[in-house]
N, C-alpha and C positions, 0 to 999 in steps of 0.2 A: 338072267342076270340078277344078283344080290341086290334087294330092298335094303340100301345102307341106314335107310331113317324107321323102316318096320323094327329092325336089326338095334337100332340104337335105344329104343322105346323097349324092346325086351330086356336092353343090357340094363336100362335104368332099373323094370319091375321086377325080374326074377334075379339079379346079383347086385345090385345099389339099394334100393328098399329093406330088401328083407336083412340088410345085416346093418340095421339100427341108423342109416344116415338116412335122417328127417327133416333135416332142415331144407326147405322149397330154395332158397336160392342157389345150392347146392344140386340139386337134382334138377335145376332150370337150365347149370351150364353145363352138366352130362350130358342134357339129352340138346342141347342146341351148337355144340364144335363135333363137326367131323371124326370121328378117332379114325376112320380109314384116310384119312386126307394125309394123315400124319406118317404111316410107315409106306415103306417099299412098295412098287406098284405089288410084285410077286406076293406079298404079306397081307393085302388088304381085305381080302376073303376072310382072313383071319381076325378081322377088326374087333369083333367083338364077343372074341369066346374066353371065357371066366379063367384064361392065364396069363403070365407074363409074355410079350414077345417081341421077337429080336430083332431088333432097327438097323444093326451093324454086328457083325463077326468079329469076332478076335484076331488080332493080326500084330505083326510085332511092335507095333506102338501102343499098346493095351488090351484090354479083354473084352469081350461082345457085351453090347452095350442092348437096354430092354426096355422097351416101352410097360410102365407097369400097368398088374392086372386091376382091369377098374372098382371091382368093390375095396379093396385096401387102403387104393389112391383118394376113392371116395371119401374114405372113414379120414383117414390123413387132411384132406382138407378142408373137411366138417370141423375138425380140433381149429383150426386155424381162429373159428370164428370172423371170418373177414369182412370190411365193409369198405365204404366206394369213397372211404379217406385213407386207405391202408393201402402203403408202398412195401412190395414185397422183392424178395432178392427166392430166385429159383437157383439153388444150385447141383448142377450135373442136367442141367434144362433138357440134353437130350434132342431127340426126334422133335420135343417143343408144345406137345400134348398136353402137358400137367399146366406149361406156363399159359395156353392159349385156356383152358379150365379159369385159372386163376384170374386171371385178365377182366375176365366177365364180372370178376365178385369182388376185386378191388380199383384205386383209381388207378395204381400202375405196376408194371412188373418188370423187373430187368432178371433176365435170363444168363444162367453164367456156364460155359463146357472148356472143357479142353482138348475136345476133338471138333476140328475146322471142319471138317465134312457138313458136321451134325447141325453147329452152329450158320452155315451156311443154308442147307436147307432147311432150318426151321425159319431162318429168317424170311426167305423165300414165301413160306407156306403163311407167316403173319401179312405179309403183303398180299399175297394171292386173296388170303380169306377175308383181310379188311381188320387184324387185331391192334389198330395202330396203337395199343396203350401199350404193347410190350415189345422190348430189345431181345437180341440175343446177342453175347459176347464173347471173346475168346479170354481165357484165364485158367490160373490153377488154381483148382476148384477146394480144396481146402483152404485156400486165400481167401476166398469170398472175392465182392467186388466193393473194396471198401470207399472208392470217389466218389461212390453213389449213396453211400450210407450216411445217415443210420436208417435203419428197416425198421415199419412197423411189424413186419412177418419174414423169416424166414424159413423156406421150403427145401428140407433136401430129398429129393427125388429117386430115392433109394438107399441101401442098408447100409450103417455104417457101423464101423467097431467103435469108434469113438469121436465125438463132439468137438473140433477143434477150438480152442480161446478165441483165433483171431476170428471165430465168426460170430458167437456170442456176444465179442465186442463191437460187431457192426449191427446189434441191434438198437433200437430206442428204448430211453426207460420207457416202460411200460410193455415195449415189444415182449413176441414169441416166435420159437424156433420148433416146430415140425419135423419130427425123424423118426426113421425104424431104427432102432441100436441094439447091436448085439447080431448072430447071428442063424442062419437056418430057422427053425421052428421055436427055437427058444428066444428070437428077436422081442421086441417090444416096441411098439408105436412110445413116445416122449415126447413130451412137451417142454420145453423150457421155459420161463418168464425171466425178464430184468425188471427188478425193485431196486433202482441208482445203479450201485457196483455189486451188487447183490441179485445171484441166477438162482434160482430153481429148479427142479424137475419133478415130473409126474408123469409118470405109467401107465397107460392107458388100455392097451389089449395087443396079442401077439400078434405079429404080423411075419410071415416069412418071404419077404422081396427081395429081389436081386442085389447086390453091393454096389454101390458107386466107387468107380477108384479111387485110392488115394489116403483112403480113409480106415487102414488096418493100421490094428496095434502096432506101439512096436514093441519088439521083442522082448524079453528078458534074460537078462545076462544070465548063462546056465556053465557050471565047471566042466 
């Protein structure tokens, strides 16, 4: 039977370490949430090999959905800089992985999907484990969850083509917004800040993660 905690202490030193995330409280809640608790019984062998992997298939109500690979996810929430006054908004929460990470390194997390499945058993799984700082909610996830806002952090949990307004505006002055943008190998980890009504951004390093729906261009009028 698989050593899931030998397994989780490898995934910290040979794929979190070595690709520049140094910050200790960051590499405290890698190696202390389950990541096998999180996916499919069928998947959990798989818990900690250096890819992305899939939580749910594709099926006519959207496209398969993917627990991200943990060194990217790592670097992503190192940018965050988070502390145990910071209320974060997780969107596309997912299997619930990234929010139960989060959870550890701020004082609360509300988690936001648009697939009931998912949103279901992660909620399940924050009970099970004891994360009671974090929700998970049902919603359409370029909306954000704004009843809850404003965010000191917000998290979105995989690639998008573009940064919607109405979630930048459920930040706090002072807040930041964590993303891959853009897409395949040419993506970019981003940063955002709010200075009042005034965003920023900054580019950080490539990252090629899965997409969250929802979040593609739109098109351009062509003759």
């Amino acid at each position: 039977m698989m050593n899931f905690e030998t397994a989780r202490r490898k995934m910290v030193e040979n794929q979190i370490r070595p690709t520049d995330v140094t910050a200790y409280p960051v590499l405290e809640a890698f190696l202390a949430v389950p990541r096998e608790a999180f996916l499919p019984p069928q998947s959990r062998s798989l818990a900690y090999i250096d890819e992305d992997i899939q939580v749910k298939p594709a099926n006519e109500a959207g496209p398969a959905r993917y627990m991200m690979e943990p060194s990217p996810l790592a670097k992503l929430v190192q940018l965050l800089e988070l502390s145990k006054k910071d209320v974060v908004l997780v969107v596309g929460a997912g299997d619930g992985y990234a929010a139960a990470i989060l959870s550890l390194l701020a004082q609360s997390v509300v988690g936001i999907d648009s697939d009931e499945e998912l949103v279901e058993s992660a909620s399940a799984k924050f009970l099970e484990l004891g994360y009671d700082n974090a929700v998970v909610v049902s919603g359409v996830l370029p909306e954000g969850y704004p009843s809850e806002a404003p965010y000191d952090a917000i998290f979105l949990n995989g690639a998008v083509e573009v940064v919607p307004e109405a979630l930048l505006n459920q930040l706090r002055d002072g807040g930041r917004l964590v993303c891959v943008e853009g897409t395949g190998y040419a993506a970019r980890a981003t940063i955002y800040h709010r200075d009042g009504d005034v965003f920023s951004s900054l580019s950080s390093f490539n990252a090629a993660v899965k997409p969250l729906p929802g979040f593609a261009r739109a098109k351009a009028f062509e003759f």
